[in-house]
N, C-alpha and C positions, 0 to 999 in steps of 0.2 A: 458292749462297746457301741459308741453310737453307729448307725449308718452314714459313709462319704455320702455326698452330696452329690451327682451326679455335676460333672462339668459344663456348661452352658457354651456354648461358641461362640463368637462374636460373628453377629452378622457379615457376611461377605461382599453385601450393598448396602451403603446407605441408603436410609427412607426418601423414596421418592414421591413428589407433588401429585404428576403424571407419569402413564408408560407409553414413552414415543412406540407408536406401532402405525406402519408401513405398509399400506393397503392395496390390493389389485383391482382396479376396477375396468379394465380393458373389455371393451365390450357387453360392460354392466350397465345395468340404467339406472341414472341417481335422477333423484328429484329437486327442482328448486322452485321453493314457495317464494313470490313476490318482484316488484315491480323496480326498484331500486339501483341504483349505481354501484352498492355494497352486494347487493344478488347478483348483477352483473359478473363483479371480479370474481365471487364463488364460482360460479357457471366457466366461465373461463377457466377456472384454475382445475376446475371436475374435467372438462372438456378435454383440459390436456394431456391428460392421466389415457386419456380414449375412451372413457366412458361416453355411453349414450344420455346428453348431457336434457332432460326434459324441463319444460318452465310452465308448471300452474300460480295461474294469478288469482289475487284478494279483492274483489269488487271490479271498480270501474277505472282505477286509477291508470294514466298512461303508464306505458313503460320508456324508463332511463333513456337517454339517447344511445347510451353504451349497452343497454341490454337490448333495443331495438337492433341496434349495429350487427350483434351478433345471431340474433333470429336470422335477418337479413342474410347474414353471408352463411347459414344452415349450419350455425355449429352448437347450437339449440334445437328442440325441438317443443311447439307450444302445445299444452297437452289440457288448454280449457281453463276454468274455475277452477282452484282448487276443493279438493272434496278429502274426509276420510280414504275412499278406497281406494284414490291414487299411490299409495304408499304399498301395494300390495306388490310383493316385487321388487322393491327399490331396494341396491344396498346400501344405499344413503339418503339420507333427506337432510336439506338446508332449508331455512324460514326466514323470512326478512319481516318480526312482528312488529306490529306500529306500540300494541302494549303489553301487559304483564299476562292479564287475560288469553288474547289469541295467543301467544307463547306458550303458557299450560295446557291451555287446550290443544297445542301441535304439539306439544311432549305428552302428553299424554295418551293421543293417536300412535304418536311412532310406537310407543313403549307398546300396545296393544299388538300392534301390529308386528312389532320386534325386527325393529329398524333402527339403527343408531342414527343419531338424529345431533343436528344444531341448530342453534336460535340466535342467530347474527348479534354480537354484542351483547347478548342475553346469557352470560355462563351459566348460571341459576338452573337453566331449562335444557342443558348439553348434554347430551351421552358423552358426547367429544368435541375437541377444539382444532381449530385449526392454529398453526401456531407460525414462522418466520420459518421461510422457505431458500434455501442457497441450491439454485439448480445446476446441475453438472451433470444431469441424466446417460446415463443411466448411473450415478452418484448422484443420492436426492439426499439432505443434509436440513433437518427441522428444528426449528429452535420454540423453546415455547418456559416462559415464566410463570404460569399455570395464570394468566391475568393481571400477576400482582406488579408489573412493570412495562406494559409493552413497548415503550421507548425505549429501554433498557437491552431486549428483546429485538430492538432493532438496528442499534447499534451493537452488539455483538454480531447478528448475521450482515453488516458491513464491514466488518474484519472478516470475517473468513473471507466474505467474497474475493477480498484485493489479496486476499491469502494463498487463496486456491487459481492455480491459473486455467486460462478456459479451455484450454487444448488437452485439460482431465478429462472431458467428455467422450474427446475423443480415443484415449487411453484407456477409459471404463470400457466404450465398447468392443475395442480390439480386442480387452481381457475377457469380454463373451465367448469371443471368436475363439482366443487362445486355448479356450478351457479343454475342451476336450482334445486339441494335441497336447496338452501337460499330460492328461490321465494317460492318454495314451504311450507316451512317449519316455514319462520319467515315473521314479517311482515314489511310492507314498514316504512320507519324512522329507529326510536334510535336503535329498534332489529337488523337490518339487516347493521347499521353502527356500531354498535359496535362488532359483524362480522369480518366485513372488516379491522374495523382500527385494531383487535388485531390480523387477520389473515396476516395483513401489517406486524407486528411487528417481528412474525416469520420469514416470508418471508425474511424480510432484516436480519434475527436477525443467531444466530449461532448452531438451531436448525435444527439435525441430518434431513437429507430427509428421510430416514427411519421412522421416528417418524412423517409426515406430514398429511397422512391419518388420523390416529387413533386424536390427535391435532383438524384436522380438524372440524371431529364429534363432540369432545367436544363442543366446540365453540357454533355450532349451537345448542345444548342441552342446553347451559348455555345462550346465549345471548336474547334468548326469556325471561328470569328470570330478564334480568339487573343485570347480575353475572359474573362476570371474571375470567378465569381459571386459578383457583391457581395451575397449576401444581410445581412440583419442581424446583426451578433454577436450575443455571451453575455457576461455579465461573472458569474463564478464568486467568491464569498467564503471564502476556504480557512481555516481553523483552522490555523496553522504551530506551535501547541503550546507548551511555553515552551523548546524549542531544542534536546534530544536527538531527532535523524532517526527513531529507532526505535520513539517516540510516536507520530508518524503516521499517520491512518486511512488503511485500501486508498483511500477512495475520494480521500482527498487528494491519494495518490502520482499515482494514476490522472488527476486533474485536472490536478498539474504536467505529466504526460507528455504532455498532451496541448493544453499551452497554445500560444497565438498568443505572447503577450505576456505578461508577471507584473511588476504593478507589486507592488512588497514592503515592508515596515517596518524600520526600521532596528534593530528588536530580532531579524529572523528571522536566525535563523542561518546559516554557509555549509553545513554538513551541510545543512538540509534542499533550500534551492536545488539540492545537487548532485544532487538526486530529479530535477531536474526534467529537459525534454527538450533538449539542447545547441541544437537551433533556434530556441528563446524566445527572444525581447528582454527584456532583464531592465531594470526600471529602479526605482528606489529613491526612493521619494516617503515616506519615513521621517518621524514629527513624535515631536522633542525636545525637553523643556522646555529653556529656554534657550538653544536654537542654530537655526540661521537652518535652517528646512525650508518641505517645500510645505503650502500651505495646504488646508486639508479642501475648499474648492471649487472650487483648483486639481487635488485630486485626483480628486473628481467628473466637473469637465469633460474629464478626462485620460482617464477610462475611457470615460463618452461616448462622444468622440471617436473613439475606438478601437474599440467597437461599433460606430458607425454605419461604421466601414470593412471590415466583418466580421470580424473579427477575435473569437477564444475568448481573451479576457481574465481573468484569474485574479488575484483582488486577494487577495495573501499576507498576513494580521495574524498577531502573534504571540498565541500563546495561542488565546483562542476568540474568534470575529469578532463573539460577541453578547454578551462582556461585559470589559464599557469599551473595544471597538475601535469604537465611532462607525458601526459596520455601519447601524443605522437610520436615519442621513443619510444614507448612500450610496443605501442600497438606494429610499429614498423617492427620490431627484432620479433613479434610472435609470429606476423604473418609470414616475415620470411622463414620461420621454421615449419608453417605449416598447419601452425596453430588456429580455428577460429577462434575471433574476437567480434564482441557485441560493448556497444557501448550504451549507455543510460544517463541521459543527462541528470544533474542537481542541482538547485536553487545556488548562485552565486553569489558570494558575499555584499556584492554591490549591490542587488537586490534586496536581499535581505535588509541593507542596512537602507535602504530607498523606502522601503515600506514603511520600517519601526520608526523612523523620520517622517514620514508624510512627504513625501519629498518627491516627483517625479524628473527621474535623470533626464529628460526627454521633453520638458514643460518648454513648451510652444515657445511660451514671451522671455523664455531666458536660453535657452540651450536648443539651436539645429543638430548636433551630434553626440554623441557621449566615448568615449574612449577608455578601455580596458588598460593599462600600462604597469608594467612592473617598478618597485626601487631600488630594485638591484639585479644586477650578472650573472655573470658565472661564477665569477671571482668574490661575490655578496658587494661590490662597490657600486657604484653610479652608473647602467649601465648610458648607451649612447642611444639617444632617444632625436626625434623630430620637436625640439625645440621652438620653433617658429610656430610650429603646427598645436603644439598642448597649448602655447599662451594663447590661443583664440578663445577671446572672450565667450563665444556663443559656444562653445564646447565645456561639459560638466566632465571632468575627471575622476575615477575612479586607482586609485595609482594602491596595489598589492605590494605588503610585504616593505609598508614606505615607513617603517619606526624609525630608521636607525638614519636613512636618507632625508628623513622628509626636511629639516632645514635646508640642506643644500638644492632639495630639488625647489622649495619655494624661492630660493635665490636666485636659480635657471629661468623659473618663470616671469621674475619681475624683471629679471634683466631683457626677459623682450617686451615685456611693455604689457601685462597683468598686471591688473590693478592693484594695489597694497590694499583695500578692503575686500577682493576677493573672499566671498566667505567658503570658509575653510570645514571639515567634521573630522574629529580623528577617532577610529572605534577601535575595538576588541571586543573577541567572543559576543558577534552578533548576534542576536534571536536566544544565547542563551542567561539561565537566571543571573549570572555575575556578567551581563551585558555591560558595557561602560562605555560612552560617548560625552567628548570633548567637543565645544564650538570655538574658532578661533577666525582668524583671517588669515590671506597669507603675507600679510606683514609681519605679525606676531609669530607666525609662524616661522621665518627666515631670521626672525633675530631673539625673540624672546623663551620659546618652547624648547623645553626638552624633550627628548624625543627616547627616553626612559622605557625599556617594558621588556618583560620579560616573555611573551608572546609576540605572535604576529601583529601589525597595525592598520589596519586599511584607512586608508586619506581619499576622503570625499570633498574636491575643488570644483566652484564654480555658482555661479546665481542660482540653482535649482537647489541651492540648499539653503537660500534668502531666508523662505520661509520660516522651516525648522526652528534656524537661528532665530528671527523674530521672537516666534511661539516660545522658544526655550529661555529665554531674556524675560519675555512675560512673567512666567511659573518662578524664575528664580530671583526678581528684583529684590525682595528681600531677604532673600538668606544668604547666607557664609558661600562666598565662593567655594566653587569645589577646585581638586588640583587634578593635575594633566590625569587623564582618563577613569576619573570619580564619576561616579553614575549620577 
């Protein structure tokens, strides 16, 4: 009968380009060939490591004003001409060659020498590469596309960066420190990982450095027990912007990344959610005029509840959380239980829609002020507004939530004396793909417009949207009109 086949395994790693590997050079002497701006930043970036950072030069050329600089302040040291026998010793050499030539003949010295060696934008001639660097030391984070992108390359390590917050640094080193009371203290297995993975948690999570010591201790008190420290949450108030992900402050991303829990608005979008960390509970306490939602002190005692379980709660609003998201009843019923609260501003929909207009709320020759205003109450009707005050012609109006008002409110305004060509913008879903803006006046708007939508409406009143409208009359003189809120 035939022989089986012996079974083959399936590799465990895929194939890799390079092998990131992690070098000590503290108190080592590295070498750097050449005169250069590009030698400079090597020499610096060796120097930081602690290495004894040495510079032999190629001829007579000056040196960089940045590789001077740092001779200067001794965090270099000049070691002559370069020659072959300076490499004897080094655990590194870098070359800044002018051509192909001097490059081979320095790869070829190291290799003699048995030095891993690089040649400044020369891969060709590399033992090794230096690759995109995210520092958080003692967390050092390399990124490297083996050459075939480095933009690519540099844009992935500015995600992490806004990813990783910088107070990791200070959590890497405390966990030096911690190391040897774990071993001592707890025992090998579930004790001493569940440790680590809750001491992980802080670490990424949005807990004060201040507070990391004393955290720390707990931990190891409790994890011996198979107990979790219930310290108190955080409930975080994030600006989720008006719905393009790319609007997002660093510190924002950084707060989804590092949430327990994100209760959100039913206006924030799925882009920015996808920011966030795939272990969050996500839960939707969204409030829609007209349709059945949670109640603002259903949503209060939600977050609560959620703090007092410790839990890092991130309450998601769209837009910015301090104007018209209700943020100042939250944040009043948390603090009075006890609760901290951090708040994070978001790009506001007035802005937003200032920008994708061209349009400045604020333009000198048409508007001295700009005014935030809701179009409706408590009760979603009309609420009672400074009247005298919005008709000022030098004021651009921003008026939230004005679909359903907005006739009656341009009637308020003509009747003190706004001009019936007042030009008018009415938007939805700003910054994202199904964006839609309307130009009108507010004459047509008081008699002619419906005010139709099945979303929220922001109304942008006032001369600083002269422009736009122009511009936007231009592009469309000859085509089919569009109707109320057609892009």
């Amino acid at each position: 009968m035939p022989l089986r086949q012996p079974r083959i395994a399936a590799p465990r790693i895929a194939p890799l380009a390079v092998l990131p590997v992690f070098l000590r050079l503290e108190g080592k002497c590295v070498l750097i060939v050449g005169h250069s701006a590009a030698a400079a930043w090597k020499a610096e970036l060796l120097a930081a490591t602690g290495a004894t950072a040495c510079l032999a030069c190629v001829g007579d050329a000056p040196l960089a004003p940045e590789l001077a600089a740092l001779v200067e302040a001794g965090r270099i040291n000049v070691v002559g001409t370069y020659g072959p026998g300076q490499l004897r010793g080094m655990a590194i050499a870098v070359f800044d060659a002018e051509t192909d030539e001097q490059a081979a003949q320095f790869r070829d010295e190291a290799i003699a020498a048995g030095v891993p060696h690089n040649v400044i934008d020369r891969p060709d001639f590399c033992s090794f590469q230096f690759g995109g660097i995210v520092n958080r030391s003692p967390v050092v984070i390399g990124i490297s596309t083996s050459g075939a992108a480095p933009i690519l390359g540099q844009a992935v390590r500015r995600r992490i960066e806004f990813a990783l917050p910088p107070a990791l640094a200070g959590w890497a080193t405390l966990a030096m420190k911690m190391r040897r009371a774990v071993l001592d203290r707890l025992q090998p297995g579930a004790e001493r990982r569940r440790f680590w993975e809750r001491f992980s948690d802080l670490a990424l999570g949005q807990t004060a450095q201040a507070e990391a010591g004393d955290l720390a201790e707990q931990l190891i008190d409790t994890a011996r027990h198979g107990e979790v420290v219930q310290t108190v949450g955080r409930v975080t108030l994030v600006g989720a912007g008006p719905g393009d992900p790319d609007l997002l402050t660093v510190k924002a991303v950084r707060a989804l990344q590092a949430a327990d829990v994100i209760l959100f608005d039913d206006l924030v979008s799925d882009g920015v959610l996808e920011l966030a960390r795939r272990e969050a509970r996500r839960m939707l306490v969204g409030k829609r005029g007209g349709r059945a939602s949670c109640s603002q002190d259903d949503i209060n005692a939600m977050a609560l509840k959620l703090a007092r379980q410790g839990k890092n709660v991130v309450r998601l609003k769209s837009g910015d959380p301090m104007v018209f998201g209700r943020a100042g009843e939250e944040i009043e019923a948390l603090r009075a239980e006890g609760i901290a609260v951090e708040v994070i501003p978001g790009i506001t929909a007035a802005s937003a829609l200032a920008s994708s207009l061209g349009a400045s709320l604020t333009h000198r020759d048409h508007a001295h002020s700009v005014r935030f205003v809701t179009g409706h109450g408590r009760d979603g009707e009309m609420p009672d507004l400074d009247w005298r005050g919005l008709a000022d012609p030098e004021t651009t109006l921003a008026v939230y939530m004005g679909g359903r008002t907005a006739p009656e409110f341009a009637r308020r305004l003509l009747a003190q004396g706004r001009a019936d060509a007042t030009p008018v913008v009415l938007a939805q879903s700003v910054s994202r793909p199904e964006q839609s803006i309307r130009h009108a006046t507010l004459g047509s708007l008081a008699t002619e417009l419906s005010s139709r939508s099945d979303g929220p409406v922001l109304v942008g009143i006032g001369e600083a949207f002269q422009f736009a409208a122009t511009a936007k009359a231009a592009l469309t003189t000859s085509q089919t009109p569009t109707l109320l809120f057609g892009t």
